[in-house]
C-alpha positions as CSV (number, residue, x, y, z in Angstrom):
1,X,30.4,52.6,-45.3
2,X,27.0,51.9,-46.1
3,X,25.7,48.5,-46.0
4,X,23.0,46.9,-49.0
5,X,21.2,43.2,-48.6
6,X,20.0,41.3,-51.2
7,X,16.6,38.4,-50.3
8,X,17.0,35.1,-50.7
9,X,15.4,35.5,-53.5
10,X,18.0,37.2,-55.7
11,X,20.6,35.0,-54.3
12,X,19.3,31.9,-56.1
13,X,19.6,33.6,-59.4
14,X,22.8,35.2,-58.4
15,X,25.1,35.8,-56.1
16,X,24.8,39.2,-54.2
17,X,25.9,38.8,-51.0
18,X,25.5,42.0,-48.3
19,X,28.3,44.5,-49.8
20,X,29.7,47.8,-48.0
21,X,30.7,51.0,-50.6
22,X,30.8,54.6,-49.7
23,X,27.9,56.0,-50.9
24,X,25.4,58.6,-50.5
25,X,22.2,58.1,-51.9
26,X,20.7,54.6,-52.8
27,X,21.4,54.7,-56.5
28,X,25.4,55.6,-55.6
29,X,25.3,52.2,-53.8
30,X,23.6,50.3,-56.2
31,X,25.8,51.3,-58.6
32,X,28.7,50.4,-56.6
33,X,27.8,47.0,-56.5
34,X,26.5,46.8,-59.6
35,X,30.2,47.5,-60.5
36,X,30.9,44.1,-59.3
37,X,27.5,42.4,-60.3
38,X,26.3,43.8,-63.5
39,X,24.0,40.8,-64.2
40,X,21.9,42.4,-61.1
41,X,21.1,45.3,-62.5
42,X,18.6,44.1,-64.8
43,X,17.0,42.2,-61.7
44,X,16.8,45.4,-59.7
45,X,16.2,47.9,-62.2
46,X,14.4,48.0,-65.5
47,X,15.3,49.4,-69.1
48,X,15.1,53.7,-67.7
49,X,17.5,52.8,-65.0
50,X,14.2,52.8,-62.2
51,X,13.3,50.2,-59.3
52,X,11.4,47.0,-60.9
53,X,7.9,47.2,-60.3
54,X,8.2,44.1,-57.9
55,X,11.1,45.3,-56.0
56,X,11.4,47.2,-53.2
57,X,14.6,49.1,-50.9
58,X,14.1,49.7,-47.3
59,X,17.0,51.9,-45.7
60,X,17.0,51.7,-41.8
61,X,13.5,49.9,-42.1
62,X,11.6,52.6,-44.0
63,X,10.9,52.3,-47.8
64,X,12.6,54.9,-50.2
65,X,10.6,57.3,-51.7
66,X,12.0,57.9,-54.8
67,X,11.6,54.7,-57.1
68,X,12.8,56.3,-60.2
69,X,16.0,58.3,-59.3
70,X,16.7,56.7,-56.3
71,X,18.1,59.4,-55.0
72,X,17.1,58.9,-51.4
73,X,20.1,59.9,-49.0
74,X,22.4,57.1,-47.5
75,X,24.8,57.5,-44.6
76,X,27.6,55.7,-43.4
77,X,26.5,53.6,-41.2
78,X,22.8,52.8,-42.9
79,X,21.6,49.4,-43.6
80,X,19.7,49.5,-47.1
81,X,17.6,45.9,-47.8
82,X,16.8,45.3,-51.4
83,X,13.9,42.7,-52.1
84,X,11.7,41.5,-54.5
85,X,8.0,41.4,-53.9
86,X,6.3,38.3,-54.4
87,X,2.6,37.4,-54.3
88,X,0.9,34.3,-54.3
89,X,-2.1,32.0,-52.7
């Protein structure tokens, strides 16, 4: 099963700790554990069901592509790494 991380970050606003679903593309496994979490959803994804503008997923270390479908492919054993961009001085 695929694996999906969530940054520190999200996990002070909720918990969303590292889940495993079958899944194969990125927005199968969000799903999946938005299942579970629905209150990440609206962290993750805004109002037409795309990545937030801040937020980024990394699957085996490279960035998706697709931002708004999400339909980048997941395997079995991938790692996928949801975090939220932050900026600052």
């Amino acid at each position: 099963m695929a694996r999906v991380s969530f940054t520190q970050n999200l996990s002070r606003h909720l918990a969303c700790a590292p889940r495993e679903a079958e899944a194969g593309t990125v927005r199968e496994l969000l799903e999946a554990v938005f299942a579970d979490s629905p209150a990440l959803r609206g962290y993750v994804l805004d109002d037409q069901g795309a990545l937030r503008k801040h937020v980024a997923v990394f699957v085996n270390g490279s960035q998706i592509k697709d931002r708004r479908e999400l339909s980048d492919g997941v395997g079995r054993e991938d790692e996928v790494f949801v975090m939220q961009a932050l900026s600052g001085g």
